[in-house]
N, C-alpha and C positions, 0 to 999 in steps of 0.2 A: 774597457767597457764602461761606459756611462752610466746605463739604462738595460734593467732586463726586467720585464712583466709580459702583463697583455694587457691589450684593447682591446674590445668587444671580443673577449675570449678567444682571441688570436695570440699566441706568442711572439714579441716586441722585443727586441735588440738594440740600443743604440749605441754606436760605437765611435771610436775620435778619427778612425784609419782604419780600413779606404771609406768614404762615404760611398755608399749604395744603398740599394733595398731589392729585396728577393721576396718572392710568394711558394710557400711548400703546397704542391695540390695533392689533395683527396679524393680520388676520383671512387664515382658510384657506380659506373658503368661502365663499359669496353666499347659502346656505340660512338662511334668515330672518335675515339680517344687521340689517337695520335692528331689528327689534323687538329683537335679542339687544345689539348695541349699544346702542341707547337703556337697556335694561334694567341693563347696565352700568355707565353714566353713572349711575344713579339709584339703584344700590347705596352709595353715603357716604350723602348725604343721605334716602335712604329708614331708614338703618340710623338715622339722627340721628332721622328722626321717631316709627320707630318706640322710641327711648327716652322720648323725650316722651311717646309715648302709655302706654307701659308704667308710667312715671313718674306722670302722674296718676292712671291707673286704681287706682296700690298704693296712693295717699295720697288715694283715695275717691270721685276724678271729681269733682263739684262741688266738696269740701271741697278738693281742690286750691290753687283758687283765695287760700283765705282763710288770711291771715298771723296765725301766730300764735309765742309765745315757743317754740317745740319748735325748737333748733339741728339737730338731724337732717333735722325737715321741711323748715327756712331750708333747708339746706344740696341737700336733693333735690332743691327747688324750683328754687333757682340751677342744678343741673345740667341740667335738666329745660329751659329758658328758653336757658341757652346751646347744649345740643342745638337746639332748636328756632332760634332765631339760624343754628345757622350752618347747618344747610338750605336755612334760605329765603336764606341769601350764596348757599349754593352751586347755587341752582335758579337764580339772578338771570342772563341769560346774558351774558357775561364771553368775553372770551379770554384766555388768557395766555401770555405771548412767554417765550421758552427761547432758549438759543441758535442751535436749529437752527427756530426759526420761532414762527408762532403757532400753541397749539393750545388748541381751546376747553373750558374749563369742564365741568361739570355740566348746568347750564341750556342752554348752548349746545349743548351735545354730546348732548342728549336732541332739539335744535329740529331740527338736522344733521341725525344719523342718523333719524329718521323723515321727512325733505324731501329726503333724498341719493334719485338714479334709481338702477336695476340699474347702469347701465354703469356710474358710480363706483363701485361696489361690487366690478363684476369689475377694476376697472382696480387697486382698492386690493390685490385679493388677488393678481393677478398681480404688482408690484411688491414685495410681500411676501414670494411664490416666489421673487424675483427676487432679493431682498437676502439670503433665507436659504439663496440658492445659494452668494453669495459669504459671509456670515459667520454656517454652522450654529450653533442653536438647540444648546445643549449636554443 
């Protein structure tokens, strides 16, 4: 471990291995929980893909593909490949242990929240109430 605080009263991790980064959610409600959850999870790795696709389209969609001496295009292409890489890391589903438990991934965290029932959902948001009794949300 590097680094352990918070920002803006978020709890902060930073670690040497593996790099990544995870959001814990708090949910208030049960009112489309699962699809807005899932939807959550899939903001990193949807923002990665959509680079990728943004990234081929500007260097011509098929002509993407094809290597050529232009250091700009190398260079787009590499960013374009490692967006796409780590997507498909972060859709693969994964859990990962913190010190206060395991919480899952990306992948696993889109698989969850669309297979969780109502009653976890109510059970998560009343614990939720229940911790932001004891230490308010600033």
């Amino acid at each position: 471990m590097i680094y352990e605080g918070q920002l803006l009263g978020a709890p902060l991790e930073i670690r040497r291995f593996p790099i990544e980064g995870f959001v814990q959610i708090a949910p208030l409600s049960t009112t489309g929980a699962r699809w807005k959850h899932a939807l959550i999870y899939f903001a990193g790795p949807g923002i990665e893909l959509l680079l990728f696709i943004v990234i081929v389209l500007a260097l011509g969609g098929a002509d993407f593909f094809v290597i050529e001496d232009d250091y700009l295009k190398l260079a787009l292409q590499s960013l374009a490949y490692a967006a796409l890489v780590g997507a498909v890391m972060n859709l693969i589903p994964l859990g990962i242990v913190t010190h206060e438990g395991e919480t899952p991934n990306d992948g696993m965290g889109i698989i969850r929240s669309l297979l969780s029932s109502d009653k976890d959902y109510q059970q998560w948001v009343d614990q939720t109430r229940l911790a932001n009794q004891h230490h308010p949300i600033d």
